[in-house]
mmJSON file of the N, C-alpha and C atoms, coordinates in Angstrom:
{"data_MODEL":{"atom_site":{
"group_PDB":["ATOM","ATOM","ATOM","ATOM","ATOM","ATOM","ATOM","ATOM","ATOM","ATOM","ATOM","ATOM","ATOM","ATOM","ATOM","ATOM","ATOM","ATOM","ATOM","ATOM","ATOM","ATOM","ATOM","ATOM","ATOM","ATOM","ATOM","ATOM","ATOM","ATOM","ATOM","ATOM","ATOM","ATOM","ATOM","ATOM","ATOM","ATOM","ATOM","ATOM","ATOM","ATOM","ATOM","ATOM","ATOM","ATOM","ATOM","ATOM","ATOM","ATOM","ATOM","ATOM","ATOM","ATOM","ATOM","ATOM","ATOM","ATOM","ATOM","ATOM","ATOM","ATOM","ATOM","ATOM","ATOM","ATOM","ATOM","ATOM","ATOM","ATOM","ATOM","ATOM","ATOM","ATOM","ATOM","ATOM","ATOM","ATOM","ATOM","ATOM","ATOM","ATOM","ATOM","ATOM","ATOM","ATOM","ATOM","ATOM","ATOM","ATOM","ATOM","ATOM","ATOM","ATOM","ATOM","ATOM","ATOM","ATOM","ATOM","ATOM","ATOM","ATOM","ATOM","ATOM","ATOM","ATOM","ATOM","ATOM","ATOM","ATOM","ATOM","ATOM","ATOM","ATOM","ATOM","ATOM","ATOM","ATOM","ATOM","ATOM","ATOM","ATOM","ATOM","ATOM","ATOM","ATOM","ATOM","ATOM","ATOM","ATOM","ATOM","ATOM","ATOM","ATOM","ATOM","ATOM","ATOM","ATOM","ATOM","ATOM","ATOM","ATOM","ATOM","ATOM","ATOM","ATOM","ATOM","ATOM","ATOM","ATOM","ATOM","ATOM","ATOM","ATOM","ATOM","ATOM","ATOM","ATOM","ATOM","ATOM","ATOM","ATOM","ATOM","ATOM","ATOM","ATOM","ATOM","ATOM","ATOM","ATOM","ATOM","ATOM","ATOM","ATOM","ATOM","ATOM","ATOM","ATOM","ATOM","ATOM","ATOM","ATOM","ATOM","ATOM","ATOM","ATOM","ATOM","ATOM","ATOM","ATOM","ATOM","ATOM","ATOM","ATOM","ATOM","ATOM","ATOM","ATOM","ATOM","ATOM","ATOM"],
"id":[1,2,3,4,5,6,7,8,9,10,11,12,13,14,15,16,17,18,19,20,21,22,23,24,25,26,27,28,29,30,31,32,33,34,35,36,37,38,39,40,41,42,43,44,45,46,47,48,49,50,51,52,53,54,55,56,57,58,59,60,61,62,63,64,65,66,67,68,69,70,71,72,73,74,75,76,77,78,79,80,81,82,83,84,85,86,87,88,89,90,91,92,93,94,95,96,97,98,99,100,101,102,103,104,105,106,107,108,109,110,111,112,113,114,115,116,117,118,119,120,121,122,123,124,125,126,127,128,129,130,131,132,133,134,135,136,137,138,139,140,141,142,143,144,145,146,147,148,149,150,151,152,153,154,155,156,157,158,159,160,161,162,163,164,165,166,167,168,169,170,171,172,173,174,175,176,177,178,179,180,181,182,183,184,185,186,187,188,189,190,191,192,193,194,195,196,197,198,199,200,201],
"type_symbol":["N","C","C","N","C","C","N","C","C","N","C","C","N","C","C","N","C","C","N","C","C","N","C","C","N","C","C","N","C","C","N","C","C","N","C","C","N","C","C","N","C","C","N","C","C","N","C","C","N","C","C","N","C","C","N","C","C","N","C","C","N","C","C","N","C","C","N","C","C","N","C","C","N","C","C","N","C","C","N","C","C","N","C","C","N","C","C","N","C","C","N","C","C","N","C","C","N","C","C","N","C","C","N","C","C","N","C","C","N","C","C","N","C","C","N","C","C","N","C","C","N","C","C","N","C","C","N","C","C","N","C","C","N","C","C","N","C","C","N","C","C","N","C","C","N","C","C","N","C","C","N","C","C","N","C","C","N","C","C","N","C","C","N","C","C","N","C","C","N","C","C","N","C","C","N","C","C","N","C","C","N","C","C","N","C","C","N","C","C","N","C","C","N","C","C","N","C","C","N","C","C"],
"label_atom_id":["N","CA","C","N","CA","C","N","CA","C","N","CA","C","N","CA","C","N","CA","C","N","CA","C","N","CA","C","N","CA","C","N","CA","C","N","CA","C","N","CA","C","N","CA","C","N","CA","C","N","CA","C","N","CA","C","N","CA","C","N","CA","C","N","CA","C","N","CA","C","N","CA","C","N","CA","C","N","CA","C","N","CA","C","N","CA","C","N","CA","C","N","CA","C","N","CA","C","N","CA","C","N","CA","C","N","CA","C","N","CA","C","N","CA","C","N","CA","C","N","CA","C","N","CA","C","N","CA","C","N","CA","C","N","CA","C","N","CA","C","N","CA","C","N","CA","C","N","CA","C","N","CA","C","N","CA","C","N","CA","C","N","CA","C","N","CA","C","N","CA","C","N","CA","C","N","CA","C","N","CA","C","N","CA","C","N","CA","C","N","CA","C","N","CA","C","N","CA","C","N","CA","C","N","CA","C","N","CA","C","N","CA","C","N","CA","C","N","CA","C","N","CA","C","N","CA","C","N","CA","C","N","CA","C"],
"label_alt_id":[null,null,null,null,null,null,null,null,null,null,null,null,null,null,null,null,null,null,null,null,null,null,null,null,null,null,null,null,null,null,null,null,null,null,null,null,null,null,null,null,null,null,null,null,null,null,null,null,null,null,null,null,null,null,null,null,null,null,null,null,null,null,null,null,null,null,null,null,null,null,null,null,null,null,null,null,null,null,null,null,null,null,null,null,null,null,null,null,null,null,null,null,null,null,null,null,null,null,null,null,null,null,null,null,null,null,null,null,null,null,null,null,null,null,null,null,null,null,null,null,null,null,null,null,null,null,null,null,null,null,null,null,null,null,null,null,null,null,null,null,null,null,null,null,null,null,null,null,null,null,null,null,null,null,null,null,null,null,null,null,null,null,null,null,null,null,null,null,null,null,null,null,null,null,null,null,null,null,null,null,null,null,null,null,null,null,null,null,null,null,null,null,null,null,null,null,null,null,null,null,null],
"label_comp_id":["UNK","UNK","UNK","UNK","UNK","UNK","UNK","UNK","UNK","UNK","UNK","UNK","UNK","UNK","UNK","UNK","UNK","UNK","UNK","UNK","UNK","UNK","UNK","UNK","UNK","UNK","UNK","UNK","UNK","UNK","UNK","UNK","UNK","UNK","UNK","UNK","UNK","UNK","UNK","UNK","UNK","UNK","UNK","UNK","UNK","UNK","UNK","UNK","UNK","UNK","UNK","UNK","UNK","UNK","UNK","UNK","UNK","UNK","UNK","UNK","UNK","UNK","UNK","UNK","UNK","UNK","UNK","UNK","UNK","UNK","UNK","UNK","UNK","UNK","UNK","UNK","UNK","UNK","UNK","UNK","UNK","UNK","UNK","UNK","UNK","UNK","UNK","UNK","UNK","UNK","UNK","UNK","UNK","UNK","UNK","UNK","UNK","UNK","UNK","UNK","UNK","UNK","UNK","UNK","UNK","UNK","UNK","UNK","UNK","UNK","UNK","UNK","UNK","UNK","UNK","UNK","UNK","UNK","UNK","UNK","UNK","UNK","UNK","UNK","UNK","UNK","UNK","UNK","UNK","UNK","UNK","UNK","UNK","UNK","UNK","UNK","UNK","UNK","UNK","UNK","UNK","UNK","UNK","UNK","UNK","UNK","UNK","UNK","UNK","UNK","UNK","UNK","UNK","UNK","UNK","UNK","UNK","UNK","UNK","UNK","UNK","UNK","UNK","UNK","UNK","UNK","UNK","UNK","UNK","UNK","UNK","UNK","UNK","UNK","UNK","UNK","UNK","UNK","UNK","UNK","UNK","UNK","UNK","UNK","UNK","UNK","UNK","UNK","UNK","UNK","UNK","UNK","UNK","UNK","UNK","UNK","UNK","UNK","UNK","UNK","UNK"],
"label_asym_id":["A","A","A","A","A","A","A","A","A","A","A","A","A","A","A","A","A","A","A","A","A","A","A","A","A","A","A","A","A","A","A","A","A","A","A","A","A","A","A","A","A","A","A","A","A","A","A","A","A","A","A","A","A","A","A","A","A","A","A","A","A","A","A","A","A","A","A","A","A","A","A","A","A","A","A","A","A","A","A","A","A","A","A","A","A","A","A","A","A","A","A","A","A","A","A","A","A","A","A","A","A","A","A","A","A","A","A","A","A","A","A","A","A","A","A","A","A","A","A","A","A","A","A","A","A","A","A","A","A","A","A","A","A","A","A","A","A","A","A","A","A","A","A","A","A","A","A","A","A","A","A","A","A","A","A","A","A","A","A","A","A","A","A","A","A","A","A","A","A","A","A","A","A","A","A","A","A","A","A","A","A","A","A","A","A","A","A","A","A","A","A","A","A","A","A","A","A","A","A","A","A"],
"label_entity_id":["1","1","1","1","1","1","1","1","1","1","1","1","1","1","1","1","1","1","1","1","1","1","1","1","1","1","1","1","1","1","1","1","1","1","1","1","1","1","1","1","1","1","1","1","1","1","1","1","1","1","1","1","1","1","1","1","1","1","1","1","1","1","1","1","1","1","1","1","1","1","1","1","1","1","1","1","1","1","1","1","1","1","1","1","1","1","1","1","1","1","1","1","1","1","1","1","1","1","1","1","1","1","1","1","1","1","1","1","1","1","1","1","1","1","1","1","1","1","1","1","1","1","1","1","1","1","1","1","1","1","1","1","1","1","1","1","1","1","1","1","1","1","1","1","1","1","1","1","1","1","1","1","1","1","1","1","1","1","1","1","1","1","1","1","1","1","1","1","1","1","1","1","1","1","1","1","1","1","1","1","1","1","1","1","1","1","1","1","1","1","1","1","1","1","1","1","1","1","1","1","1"],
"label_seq_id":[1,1,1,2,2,2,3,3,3,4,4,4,5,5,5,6,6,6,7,7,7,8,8,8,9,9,9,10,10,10,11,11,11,12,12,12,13,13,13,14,14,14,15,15,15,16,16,16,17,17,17,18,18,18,19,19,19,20,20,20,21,21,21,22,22,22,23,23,23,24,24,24,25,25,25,26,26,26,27,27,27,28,28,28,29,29,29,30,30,30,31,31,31,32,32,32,33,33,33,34,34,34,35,35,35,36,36,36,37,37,37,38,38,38,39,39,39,40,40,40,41,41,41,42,42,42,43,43,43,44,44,44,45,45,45,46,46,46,47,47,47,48,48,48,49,49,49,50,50,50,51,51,51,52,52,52,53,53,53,54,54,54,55,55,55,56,56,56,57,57,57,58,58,58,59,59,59,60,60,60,61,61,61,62,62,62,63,63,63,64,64,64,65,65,65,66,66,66,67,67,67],
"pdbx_PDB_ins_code":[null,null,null,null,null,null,null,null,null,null,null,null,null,null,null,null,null,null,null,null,null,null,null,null,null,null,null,null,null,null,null,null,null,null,null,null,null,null,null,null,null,null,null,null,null,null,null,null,null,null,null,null,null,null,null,null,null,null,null,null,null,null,null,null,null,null,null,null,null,null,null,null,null,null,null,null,null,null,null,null,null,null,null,null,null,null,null,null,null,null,null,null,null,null,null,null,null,null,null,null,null,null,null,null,null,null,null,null,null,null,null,null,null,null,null,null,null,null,null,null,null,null,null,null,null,null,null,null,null,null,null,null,null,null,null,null,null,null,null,null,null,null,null,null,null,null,null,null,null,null,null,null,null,null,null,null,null,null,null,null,null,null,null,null,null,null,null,null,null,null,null,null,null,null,null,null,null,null,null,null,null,null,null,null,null,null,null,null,null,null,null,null,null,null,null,null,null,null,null,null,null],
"Cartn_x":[-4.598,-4.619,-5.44,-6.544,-7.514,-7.363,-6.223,-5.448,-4.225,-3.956,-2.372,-3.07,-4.306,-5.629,-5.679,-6.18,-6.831,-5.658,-4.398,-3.385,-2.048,-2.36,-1.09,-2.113,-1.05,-2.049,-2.6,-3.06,-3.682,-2.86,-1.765,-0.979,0.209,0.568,1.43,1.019,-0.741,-1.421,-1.326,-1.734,-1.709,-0.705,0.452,1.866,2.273,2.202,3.053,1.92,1.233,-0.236,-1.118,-1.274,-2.254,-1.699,-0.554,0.261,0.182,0.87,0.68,-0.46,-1.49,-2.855,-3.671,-3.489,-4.535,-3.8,-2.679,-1.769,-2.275,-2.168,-3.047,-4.229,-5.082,-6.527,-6.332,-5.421,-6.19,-5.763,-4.605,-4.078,-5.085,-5.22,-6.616,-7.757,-8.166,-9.19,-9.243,-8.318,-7.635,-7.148,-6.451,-5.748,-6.136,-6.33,-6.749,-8.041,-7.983,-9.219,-9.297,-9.333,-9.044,-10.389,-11.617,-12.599,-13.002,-12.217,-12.399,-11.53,-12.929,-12.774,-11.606,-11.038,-9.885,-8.799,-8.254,-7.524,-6.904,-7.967,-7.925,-7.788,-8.214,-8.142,-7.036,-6.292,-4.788,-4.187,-3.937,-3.129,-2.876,-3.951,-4.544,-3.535,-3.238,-2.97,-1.014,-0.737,0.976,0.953,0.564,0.947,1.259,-0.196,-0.488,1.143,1.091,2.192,3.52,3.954,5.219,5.253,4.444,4.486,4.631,3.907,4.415,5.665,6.447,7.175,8.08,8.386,9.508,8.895,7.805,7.67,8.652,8.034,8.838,10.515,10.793,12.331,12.84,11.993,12.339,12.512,11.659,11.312,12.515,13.188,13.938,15.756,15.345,17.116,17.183,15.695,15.759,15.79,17.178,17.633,16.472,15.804,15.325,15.618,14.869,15.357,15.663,16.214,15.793,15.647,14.571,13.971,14.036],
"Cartn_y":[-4.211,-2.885,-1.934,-2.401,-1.262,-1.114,-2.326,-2.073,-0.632,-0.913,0.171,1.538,1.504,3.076,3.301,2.466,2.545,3.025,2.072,2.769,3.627,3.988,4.941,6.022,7.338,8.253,8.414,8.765,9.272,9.53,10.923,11.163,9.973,9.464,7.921,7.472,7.051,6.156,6.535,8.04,9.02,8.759,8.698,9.519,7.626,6.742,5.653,4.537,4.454,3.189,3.646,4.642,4.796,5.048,5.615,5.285,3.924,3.09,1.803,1.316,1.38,0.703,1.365,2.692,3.627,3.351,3.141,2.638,0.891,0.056,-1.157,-1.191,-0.269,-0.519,0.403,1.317,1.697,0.981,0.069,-0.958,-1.831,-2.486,-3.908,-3.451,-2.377,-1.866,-1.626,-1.241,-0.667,-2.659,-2.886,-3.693,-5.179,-5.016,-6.857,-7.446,-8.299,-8.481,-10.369,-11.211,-12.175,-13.34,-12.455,-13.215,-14.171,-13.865,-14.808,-13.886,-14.127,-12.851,-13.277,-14.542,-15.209,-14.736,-14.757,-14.333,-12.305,-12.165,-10.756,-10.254,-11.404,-10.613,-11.041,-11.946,-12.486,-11.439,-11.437,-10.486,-9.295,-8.575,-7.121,-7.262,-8.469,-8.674,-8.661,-8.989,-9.643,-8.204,-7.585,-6.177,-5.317,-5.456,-4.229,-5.061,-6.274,-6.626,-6.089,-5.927,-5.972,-4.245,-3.548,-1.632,-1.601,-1.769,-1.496,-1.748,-3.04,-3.131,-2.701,-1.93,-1.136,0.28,0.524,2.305,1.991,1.231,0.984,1.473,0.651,0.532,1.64,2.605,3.497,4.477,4.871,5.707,5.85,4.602,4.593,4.693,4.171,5.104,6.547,7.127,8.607,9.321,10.455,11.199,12.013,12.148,13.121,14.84,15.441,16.901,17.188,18.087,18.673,20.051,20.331,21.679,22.717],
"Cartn_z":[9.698,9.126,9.993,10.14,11.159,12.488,13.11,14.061,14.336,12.94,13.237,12.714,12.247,12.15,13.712,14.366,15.571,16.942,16.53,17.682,16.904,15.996,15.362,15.043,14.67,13.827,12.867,12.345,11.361,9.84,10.759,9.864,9.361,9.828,9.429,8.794,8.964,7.575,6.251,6.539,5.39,4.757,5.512,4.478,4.544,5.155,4.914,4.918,4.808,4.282,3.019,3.235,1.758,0.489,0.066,-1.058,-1.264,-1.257,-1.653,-1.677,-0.763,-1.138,-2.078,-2.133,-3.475,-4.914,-4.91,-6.344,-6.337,-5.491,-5.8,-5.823,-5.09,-5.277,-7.209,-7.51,-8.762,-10.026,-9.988,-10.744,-10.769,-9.55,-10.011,-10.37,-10.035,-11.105,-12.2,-12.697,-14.301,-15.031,-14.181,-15.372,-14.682,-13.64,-13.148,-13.721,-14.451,-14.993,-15.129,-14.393,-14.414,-14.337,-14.156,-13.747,-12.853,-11.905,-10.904,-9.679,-8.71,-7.478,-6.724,-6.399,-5.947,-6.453,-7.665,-8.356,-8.584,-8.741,-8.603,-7.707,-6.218,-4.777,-4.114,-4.758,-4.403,-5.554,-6.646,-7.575,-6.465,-5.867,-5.158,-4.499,-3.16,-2.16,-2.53,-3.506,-3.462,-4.362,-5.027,-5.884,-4.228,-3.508,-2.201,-1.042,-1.071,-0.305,-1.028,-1.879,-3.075,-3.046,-3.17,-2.821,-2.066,-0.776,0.395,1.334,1.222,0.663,0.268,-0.765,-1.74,-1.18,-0.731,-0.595,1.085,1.861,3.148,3.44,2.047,1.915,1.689,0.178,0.047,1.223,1.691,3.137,3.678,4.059,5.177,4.271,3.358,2.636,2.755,2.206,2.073,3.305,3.408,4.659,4.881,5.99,6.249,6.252,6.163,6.284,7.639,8.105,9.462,9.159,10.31,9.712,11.234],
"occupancy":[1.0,1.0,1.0,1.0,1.0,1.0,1.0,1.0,1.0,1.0,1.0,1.0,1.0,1.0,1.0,1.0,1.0,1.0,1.0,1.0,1.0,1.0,1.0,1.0,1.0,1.0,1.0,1.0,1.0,1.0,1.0,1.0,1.0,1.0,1.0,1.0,1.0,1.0,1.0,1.0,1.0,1.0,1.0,1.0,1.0,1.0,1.0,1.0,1.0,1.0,1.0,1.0,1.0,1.0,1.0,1.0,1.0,1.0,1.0,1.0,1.0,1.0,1.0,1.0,1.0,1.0,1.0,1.0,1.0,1.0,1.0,1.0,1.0,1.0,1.0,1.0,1.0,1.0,1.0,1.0,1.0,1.0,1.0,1.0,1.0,1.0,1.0,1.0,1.0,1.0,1.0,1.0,1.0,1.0,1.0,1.0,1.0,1.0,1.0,1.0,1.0,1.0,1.0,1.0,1.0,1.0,1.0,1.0,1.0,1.0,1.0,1.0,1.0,1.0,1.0,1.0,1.0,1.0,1.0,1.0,1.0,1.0,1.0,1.0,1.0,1.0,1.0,1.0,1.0,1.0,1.0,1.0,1.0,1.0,1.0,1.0,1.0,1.0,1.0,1.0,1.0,1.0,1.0,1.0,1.0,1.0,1.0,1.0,1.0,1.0,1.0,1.0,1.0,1.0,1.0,1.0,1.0,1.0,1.0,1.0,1.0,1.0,1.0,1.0,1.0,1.0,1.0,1.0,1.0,1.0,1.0,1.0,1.0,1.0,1.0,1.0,1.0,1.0,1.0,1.0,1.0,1.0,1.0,1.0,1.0,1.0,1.0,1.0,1.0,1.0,1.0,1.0,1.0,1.0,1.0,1.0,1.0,1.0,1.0,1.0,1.0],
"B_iso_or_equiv":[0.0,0.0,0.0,0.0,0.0,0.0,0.0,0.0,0.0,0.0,0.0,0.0,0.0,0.0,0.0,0.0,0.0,0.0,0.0,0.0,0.0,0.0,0.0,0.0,0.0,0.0,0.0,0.0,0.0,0.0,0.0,0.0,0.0,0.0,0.0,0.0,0.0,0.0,0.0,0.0,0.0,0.0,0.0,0.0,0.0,0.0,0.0,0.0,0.0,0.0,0.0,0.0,0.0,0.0,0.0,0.0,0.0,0.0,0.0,0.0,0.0,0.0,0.0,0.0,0.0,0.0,0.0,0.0,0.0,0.0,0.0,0.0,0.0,0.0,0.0,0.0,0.0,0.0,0.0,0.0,0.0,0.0,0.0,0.0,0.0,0.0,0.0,0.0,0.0,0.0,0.0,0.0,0.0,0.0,0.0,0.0,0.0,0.0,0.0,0.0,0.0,0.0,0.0,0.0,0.0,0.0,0.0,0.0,0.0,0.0,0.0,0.0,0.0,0.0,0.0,0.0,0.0,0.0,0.0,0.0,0.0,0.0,0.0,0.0,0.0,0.0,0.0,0.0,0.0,0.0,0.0,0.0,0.0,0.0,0.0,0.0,0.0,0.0,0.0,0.0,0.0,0.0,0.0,0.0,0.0,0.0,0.0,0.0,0.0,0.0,0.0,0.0,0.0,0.0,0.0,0.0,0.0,0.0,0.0,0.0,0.0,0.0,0.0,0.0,0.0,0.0,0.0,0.0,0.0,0.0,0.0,0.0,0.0,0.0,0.0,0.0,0.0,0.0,0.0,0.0,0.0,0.0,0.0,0.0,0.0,0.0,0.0,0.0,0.0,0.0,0.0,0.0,0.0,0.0,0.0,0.0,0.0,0.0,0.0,0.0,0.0],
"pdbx_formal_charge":[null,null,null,null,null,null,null,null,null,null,null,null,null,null,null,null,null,null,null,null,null,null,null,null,null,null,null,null,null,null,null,null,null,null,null,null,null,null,null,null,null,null,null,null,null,null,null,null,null,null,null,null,null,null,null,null,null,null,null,null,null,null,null,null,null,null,null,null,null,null,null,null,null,null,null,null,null,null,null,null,null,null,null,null,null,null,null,null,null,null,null,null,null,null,null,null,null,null,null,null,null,null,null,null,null,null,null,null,null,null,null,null,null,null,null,null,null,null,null,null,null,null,null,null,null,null,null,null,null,null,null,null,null,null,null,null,null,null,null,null,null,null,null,null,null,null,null,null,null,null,null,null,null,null,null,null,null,null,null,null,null,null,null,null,null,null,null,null,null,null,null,null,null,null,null,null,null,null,null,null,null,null,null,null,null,null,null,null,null,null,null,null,null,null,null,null,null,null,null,null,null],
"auth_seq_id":[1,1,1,2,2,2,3,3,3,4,4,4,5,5,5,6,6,6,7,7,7,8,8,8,9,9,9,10,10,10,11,11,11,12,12,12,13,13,13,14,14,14,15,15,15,16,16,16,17,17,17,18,18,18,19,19,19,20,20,20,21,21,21,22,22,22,23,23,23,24,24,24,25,25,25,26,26,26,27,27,27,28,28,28,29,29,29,30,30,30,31,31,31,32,32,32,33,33,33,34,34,34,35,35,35,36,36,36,37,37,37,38,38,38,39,39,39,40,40,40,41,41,41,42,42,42,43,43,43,44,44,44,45,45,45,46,46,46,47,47,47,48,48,48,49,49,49,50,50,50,51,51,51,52,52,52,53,53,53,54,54,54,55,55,55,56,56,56,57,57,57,58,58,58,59,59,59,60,60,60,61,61,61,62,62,62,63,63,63,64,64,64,65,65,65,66,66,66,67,67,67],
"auth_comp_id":["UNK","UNK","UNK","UNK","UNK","UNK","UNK","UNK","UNK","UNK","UNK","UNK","UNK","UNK","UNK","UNK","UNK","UNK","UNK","UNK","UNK","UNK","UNK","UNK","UNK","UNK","UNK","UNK","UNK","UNK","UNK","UNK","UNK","UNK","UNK","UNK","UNK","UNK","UNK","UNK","UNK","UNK","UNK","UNK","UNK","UNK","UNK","UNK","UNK","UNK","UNK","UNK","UNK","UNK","UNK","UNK","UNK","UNK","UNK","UNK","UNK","UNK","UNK","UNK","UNK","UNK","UNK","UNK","UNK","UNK","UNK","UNK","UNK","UNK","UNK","UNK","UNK","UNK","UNK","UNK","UNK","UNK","UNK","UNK","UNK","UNK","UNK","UNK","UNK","UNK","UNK","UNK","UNK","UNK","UNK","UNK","UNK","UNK","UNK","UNK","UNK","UNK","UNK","UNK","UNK","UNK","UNK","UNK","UNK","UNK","UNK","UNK","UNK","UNK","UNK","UNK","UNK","UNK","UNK","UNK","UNK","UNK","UNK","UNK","UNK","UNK","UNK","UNK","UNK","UNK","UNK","UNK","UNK","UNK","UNK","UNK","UNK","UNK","UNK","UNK","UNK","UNK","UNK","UNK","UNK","UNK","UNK","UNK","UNK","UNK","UNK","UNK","UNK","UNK","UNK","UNK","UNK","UNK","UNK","UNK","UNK","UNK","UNK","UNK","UNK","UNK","UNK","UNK","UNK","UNK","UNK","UNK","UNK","UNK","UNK","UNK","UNK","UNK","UNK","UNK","UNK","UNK","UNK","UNK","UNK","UNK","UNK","UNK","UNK","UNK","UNK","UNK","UNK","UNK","UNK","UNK","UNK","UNK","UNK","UNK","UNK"],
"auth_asym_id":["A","A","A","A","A","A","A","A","A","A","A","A","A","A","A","A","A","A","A","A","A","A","A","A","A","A","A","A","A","A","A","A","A","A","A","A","A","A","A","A","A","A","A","A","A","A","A","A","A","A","A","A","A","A","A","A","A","A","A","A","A","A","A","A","A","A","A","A","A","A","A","A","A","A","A","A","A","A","A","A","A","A","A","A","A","A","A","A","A","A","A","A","A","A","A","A","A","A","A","A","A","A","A","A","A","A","A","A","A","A","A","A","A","A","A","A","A","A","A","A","A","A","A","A","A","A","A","A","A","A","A","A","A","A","A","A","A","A","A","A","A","A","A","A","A","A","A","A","A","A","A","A","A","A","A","A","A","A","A","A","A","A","A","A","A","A","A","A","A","A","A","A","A","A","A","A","A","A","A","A","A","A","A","A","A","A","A","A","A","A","A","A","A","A","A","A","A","A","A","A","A"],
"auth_atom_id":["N","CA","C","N","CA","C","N","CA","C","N","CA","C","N","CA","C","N","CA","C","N","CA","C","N","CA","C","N","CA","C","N","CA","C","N","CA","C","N","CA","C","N","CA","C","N","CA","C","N","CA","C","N","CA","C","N","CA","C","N","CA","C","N","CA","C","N","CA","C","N","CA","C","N","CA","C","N","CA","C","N","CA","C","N","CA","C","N","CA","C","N","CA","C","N","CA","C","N","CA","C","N","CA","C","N","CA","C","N","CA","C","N","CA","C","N","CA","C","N","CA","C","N","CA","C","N","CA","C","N","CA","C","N","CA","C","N","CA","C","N","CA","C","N","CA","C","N","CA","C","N","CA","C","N","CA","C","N","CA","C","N","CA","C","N","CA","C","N","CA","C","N","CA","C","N","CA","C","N","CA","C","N","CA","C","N","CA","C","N","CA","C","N","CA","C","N","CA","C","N","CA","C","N","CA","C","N","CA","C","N","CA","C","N","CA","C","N","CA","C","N","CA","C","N","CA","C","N","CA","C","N","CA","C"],
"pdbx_PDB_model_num":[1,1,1,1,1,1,1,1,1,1,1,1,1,1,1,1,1,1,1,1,1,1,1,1,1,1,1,1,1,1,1,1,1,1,1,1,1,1,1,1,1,1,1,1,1,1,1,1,1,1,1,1,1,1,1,1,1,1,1,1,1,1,1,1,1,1,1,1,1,1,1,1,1,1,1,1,1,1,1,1,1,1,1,1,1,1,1,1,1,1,1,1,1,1,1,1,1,1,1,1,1,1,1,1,1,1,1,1,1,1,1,1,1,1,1,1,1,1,1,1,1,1,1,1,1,1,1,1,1,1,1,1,1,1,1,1,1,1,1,1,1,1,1,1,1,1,1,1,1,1,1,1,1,1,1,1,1,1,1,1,1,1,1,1,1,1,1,1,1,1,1,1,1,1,1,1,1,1,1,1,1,1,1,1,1,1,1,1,1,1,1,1,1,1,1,1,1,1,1,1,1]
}}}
């Protein structure tokens, strides 16, 4: 992850990495509650793998504009 920060831009992370990770980081906070840091930090991991994922997919059906 702090690889594709370090050689991509900025704006890419923005618009295509942090959607999916700010919707999993605010789900396992809200609703993961499992008591056990393993659990909750694997739940994190296959929710943050499973959005990203489907936002990916989405992305690339939707036509771009041209402007």
């Amino acid at each position: 992850m702090i690889s594709r920060v370090r050689f991509e831009s900025v704006h890419r992370f923005v618009v295509q990495d942090l959607p999916p990770l700010a919707i999993s980081m605010v789900t396992a906070e809200l609703f993961f509650k499992f008591r056990s840091f393993l659990l909750e930090c694997s739940a994190f991991l296959v929710l943050w793998y499973g959005l990203d994922w489907a936002y990916s997919r989405i992305r690339t059906l939707r036509p771009r504009s041209r402007a």
